[in-house]
C-alpha positions in Angstrom: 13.3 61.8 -15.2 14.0 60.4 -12.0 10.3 59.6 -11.4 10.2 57.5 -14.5 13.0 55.8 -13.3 11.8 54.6 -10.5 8.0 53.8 -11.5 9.6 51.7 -14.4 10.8 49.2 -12.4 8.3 49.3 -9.7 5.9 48.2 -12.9 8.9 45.8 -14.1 9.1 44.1 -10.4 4.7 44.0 -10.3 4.5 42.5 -13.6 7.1 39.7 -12.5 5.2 38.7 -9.8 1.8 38.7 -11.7 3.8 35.8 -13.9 5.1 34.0 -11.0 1.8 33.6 -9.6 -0.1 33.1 -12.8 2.3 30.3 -13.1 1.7 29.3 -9.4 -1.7 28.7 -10.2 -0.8 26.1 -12.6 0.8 23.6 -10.4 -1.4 23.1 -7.2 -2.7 20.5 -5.5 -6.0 19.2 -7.0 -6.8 17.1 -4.0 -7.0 17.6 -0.3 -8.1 15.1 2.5 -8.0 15.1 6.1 -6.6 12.6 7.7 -8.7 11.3 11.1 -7.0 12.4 14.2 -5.1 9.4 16.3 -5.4 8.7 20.1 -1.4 8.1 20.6 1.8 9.4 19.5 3.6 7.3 16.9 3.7 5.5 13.5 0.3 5.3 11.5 -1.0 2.9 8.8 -2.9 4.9 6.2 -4.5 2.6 3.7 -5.1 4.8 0.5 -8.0 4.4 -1.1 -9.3 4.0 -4.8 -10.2 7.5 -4.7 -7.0 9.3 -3.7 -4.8 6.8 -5.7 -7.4 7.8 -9.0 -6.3 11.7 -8.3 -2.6 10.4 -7.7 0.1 10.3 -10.2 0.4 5.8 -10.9 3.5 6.0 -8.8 2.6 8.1 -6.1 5.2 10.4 -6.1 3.1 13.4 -5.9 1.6 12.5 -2.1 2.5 15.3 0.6 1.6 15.3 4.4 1.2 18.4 6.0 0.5 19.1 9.9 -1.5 22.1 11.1 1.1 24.1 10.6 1.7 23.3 6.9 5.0 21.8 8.1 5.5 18.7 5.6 5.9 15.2 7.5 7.8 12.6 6.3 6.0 9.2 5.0 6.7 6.2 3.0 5.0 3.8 0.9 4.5 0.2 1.7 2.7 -2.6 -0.5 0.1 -4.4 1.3 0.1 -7.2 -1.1 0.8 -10.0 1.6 1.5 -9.3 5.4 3.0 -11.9 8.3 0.8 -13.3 10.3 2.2 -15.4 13.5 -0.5 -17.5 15.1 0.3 -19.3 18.5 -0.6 -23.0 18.4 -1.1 -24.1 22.5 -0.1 -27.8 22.9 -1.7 -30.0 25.8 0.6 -30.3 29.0 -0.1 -34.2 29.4 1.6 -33.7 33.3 3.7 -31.3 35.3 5.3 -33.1 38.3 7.4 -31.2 41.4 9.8 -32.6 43.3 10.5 -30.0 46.1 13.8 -28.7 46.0 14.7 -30.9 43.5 12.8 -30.6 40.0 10.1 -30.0 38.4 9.2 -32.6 35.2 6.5 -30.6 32.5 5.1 -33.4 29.6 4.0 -31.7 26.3 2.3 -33.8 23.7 3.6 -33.0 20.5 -0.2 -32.5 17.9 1.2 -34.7 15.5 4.3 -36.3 14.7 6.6 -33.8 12.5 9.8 -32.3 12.2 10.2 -29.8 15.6 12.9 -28.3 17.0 11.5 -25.5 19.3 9.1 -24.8 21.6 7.7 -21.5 23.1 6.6 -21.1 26.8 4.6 -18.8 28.2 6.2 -18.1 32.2 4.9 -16.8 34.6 7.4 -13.7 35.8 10.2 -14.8 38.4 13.3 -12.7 39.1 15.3 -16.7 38.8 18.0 -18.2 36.5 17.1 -21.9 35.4 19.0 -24.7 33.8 16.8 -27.5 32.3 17.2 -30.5 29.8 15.1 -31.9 27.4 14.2 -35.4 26.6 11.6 -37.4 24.1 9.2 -40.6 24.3 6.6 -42.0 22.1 5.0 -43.9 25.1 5.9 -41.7 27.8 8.0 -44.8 29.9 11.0 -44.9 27.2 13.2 -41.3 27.3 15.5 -40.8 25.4 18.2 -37.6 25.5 17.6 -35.0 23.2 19.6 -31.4 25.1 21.1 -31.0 28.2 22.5 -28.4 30.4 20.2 -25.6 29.2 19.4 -22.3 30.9 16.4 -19.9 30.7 16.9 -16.2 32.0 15.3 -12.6 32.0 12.1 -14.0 33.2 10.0 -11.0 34.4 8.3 -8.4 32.4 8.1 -4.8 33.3 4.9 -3.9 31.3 3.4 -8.0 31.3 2.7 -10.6 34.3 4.5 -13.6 31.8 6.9 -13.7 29.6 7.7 -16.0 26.8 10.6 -17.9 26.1 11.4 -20.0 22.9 13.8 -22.4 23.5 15.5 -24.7 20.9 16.7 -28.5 20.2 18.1 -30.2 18.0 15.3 -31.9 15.4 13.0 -34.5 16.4 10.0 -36.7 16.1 8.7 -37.5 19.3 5.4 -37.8 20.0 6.2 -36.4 23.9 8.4 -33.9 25.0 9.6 -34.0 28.8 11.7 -30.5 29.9 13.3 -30.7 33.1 13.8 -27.4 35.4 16.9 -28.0 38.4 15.4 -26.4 41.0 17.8 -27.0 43.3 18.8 -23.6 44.1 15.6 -21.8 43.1 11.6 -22.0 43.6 9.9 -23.7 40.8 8.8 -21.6 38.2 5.4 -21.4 37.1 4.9 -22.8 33.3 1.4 -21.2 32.2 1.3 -22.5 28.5 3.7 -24.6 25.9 2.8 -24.3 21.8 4.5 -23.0 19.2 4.2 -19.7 16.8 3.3 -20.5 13.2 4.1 -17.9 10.9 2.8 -17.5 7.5 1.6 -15.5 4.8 -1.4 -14.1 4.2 -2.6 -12.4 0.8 -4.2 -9.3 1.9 -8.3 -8.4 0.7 -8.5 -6.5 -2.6 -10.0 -3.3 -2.9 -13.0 -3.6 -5.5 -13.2 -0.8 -7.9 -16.3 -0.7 -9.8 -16.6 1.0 -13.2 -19.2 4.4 -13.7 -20.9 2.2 -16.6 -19.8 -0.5 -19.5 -21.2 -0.9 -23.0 -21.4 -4.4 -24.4 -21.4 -4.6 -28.4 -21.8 -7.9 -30.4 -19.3 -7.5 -33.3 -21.0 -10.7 -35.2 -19.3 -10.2 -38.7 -16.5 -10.7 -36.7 -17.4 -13.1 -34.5 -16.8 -10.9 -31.5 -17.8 -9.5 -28.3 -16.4 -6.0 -27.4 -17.2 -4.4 -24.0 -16.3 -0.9 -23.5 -15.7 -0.1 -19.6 -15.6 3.3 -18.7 -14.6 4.3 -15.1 -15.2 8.5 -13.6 -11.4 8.9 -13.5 -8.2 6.6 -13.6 -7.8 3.9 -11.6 -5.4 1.2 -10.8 -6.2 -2.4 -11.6 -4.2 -5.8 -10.6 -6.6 -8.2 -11.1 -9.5 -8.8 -13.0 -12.6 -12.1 -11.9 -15.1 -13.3 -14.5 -18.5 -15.0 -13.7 -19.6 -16.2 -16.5 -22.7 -18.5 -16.5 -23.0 -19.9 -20.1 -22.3 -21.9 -21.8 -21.2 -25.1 -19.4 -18.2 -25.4 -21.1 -16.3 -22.6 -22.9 -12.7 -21.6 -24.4 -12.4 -18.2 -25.7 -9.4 -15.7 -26.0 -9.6 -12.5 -24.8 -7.5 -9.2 -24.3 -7.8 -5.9 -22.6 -6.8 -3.2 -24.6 -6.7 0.5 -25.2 -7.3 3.0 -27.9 -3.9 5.5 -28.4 -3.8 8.7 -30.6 -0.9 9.6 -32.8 0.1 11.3 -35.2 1.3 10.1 -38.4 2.4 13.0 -40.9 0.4 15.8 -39.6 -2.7 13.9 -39.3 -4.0 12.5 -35.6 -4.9 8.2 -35.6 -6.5 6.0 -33.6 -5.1 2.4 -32.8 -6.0 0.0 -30.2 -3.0 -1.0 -27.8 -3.2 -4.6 -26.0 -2.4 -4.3 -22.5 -2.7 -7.9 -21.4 -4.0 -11.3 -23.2 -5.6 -14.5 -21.1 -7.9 -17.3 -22.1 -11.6 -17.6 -20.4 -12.1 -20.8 -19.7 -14.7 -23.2 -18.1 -12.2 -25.5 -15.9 -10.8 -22.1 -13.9 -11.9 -19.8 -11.7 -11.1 -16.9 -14.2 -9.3 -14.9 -12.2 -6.6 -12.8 -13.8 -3.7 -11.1 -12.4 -2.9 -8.5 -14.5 0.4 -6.1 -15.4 -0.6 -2.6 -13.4 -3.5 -1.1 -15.7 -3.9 2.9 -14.5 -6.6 3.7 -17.2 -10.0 5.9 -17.2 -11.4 3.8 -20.1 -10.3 0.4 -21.7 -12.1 -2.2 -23.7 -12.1 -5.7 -23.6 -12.6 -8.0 -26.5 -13.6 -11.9 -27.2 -13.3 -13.9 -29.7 -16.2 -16.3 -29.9 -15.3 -18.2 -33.4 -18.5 -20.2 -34.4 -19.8 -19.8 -31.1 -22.5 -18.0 -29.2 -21.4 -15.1 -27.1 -20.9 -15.6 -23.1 -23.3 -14.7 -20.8 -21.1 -12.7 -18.1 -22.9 -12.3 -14.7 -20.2 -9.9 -13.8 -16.7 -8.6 -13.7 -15.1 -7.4 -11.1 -11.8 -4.8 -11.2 -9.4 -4.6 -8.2 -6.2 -3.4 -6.9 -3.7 -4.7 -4.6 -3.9 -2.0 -1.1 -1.1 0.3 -0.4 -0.5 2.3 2.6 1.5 5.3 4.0 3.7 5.1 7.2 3.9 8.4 9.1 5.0 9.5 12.1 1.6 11.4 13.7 0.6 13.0 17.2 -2.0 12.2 19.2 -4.7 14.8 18.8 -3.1 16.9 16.2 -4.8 18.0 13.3 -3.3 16.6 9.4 -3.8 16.2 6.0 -3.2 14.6 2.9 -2.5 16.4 -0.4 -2.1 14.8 -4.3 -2.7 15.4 -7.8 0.5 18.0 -8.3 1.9 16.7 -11.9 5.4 18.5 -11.4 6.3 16.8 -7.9 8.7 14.4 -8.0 9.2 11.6 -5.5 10.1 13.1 -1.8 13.2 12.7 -0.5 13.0 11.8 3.1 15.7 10.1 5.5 12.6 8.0 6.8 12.9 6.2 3.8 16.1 4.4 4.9 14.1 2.9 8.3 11.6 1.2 6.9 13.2 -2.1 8.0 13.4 -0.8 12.0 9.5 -0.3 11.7 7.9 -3.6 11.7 4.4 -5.1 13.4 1.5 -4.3 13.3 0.9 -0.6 13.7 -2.5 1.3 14.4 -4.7 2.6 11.8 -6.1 6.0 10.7 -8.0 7.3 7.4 -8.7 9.9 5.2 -12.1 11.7 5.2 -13.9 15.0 3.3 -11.7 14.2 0.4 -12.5 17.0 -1.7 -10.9 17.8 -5.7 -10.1 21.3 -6.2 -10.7 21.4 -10.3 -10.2 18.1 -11.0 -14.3 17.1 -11.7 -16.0 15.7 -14.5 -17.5 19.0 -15.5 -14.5 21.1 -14.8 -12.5 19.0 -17.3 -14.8 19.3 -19.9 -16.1 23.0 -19.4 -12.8 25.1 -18.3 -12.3 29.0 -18.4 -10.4 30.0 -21.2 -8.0 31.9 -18.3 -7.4 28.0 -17.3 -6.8 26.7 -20.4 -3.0 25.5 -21.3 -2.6 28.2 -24.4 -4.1 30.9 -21.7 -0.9 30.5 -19.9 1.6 30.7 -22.7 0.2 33.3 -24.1 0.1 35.0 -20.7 4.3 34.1 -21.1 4.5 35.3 -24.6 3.5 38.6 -23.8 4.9 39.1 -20.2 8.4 38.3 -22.1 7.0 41.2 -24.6 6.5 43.9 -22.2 10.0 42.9 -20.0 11.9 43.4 -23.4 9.6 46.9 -23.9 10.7 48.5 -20.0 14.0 46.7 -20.5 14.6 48.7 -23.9 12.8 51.5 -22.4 15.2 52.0 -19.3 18.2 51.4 -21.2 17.3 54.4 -23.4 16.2 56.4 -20.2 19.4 55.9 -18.8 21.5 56.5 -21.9 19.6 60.2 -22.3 20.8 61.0 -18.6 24.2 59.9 -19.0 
């Protein structure tokens, strides 16, 4: 009796574990990438591609880092749709006049007259404290005042031979700008270039995501053209350009929309869904941005009225970049998995210091990206052991045969008591 005992649950505790890691098997990573390796230590731009984003849940949520170890990093995600550029405009120094022991005079030429009210100078480094003043001219014999009493400090560089100093004035419009160094107590100081730093914004390139193949139909009872695109797996699309090369002049409707299944008392329907509506027309570049599409198929439909149908030269699908931000060491192996439908976004304390990471940071990629079931074939042509019913039935019957030892040791126990 004792021997039953004891081989009951040592079946009871094996068939547990077959369930835990038949439903193991079930939520795994589909897709796996290594990411290159990186020359320093330090924070990493990794600009996803079209690929890893089609294998991604749309939000991203289910993207893990791992290290050699298959210790998870930390990362976060950050739009690339525009990025700050700062460009450094070098003005002409008309004149730089010294005065030994006295002063030294530098003459800027302002490129135009405009609002300014700062300047940047690039110094070369001297361990010296100097006051200076600023005046303006339009012919450079008239000066007037414009700040006095100013003083310029930390002027050496540890890691640089210059350093640059911005300094500020109140607004003007002078064609000539005249800053005056007291030099009185110090050496001059050397003055290698004056200009200013423009910042701006700049939209950043599109990736292009072309579509595995598209089928054009000619609806003409209804006066319509209907183009079916069909891409190898989801993608994301933000924007969408037409070349269309006749007629010469044109104005047609058109929307991008999808066909939905439901079901409607027991019984499964088709129905097309609009995702987004916009008007081709001859006096615009037709280009569209779009609300997020994340679509393997979609359709697009014209309406042409009395008209012939457009010739379209081509259509091109792309999506705003994104990029991860992680913390990587120099020479040490990584990688990227996705395509786990139960993770939910991580929670990482990174995620609170995106603000103290700013610039521009060095960039790294992700190569042999390989899909672990997720292909074309796969999908279609599955084991029946992978199949969705497999696994509940695999449930069903584990719960079966727990009840059966459960019932069974409970009457084992009750005969020995």
């Amino acid at each position: 009796m004792k021997t039953n005992l004891l081989v009951k649950p040592m079946k009871l505790n094996s068939l547990f574990i077959l369930l835990f890691l038949t439903n193991l098997s079930f939520a795994q990573f589909q897709t796996t990438g290594k990411i290159k390796e990186v020359a320093e230590n330090g924070f990493h731009e990794i600009v996803l591609s079209p690929e890893i984003r089609s294998y991604s849940k749309q939000d991203l949520s289910d993207i893990r880092i791992f290290n050699a170890k298959g210790i998870e990093v930390p990362y976060f995600i950050q739009s690339n749709s525009e990025t700050l550029l700062s460009t450094f405009e070098e003005y002409t120094i008309v004149s730089k006049t010294v005065s030994p022991k006295k002063s030294t005079s530098v003459i800027v030429a302002i490129p135009s007259v405009k609002n300014n009210n700062q300047l940047s100078l690039f110094i070369a480094n001297a361990d010296v404290v100097k006051n200076y003043s600023i005046s303006g001219s339009n012919d450079q014999t008239e000066w007037f005042g414009i700040s006095n009493s100013q003083t310029l400090d930390n002027l050496n560089s540890s890691s640089e031979t210059s350093v640059v100093k911005t300094i500020s004035y109140p607004l003007s419009t002078y064609k000539y700008l005249k800053i005056d160094f007291d030099d009185r107590k110090t050496l001059p100081i050397n003055i290698l270039k004056v200009g200013n730093f423009n910042a701006q914004l700049q939209k950043n390139i599109l990736q292009e995501i072309k579509p595995e193949k598209f089928v054009r139909t000619e609806l003409t009872s209804q006066k319509q053209t209907e183009i079916h695109f069909l891409f190898d797996a989801p993608q994301i699309i933000n924007q969408i350009a037409f070349k269309i090369s006749e007629p010469t002049f044109y104005k047609r409707n058109a929307i991008i929309y999808k066909k939905v299944k439901q079901q409607i008392k027991h019984k499964s329907e088709i129905y097309d869904e609009e995702i987004v509506s916009f008007e081709l027309n001859s006096n615009t570049k037709n280009i569209f941005t779009i609300p997020e599409i994340f679509e393997k198929d979609f359709y697009l439909k014209i309406e042409n009225k009395d008209n012939q149908p457009l010739t379209i030269s081509s259509v091109k699908y792309s999506q705003k970049p994104v990029s991860v931000i992680v913390d990587l060491n120099a020479n040490e192996k990584y990688s990227l998995k996705t395509g786990n439908k139960n993770l939910n976004e991580p929670e990482y304390d990174l995620s609170d210091f995106k603000n103290s990471i700013t610039g521009k940071l060095p960039q790294t990629n992700i190569y042999e990206i390989k899909q672990i079931v997720s292909s074309k074939n796969q999908a279609e042509k599955k084991s029946f052991w992978q199949q969705g019913w497999f696994m509940w039935l695999c449930i069903v019957l584990g719960g079966i045969t727990i009840l059966y030892f459960t019932a069974s040791l409970v009457k084992d126990l009750k005969e020995k008591n």
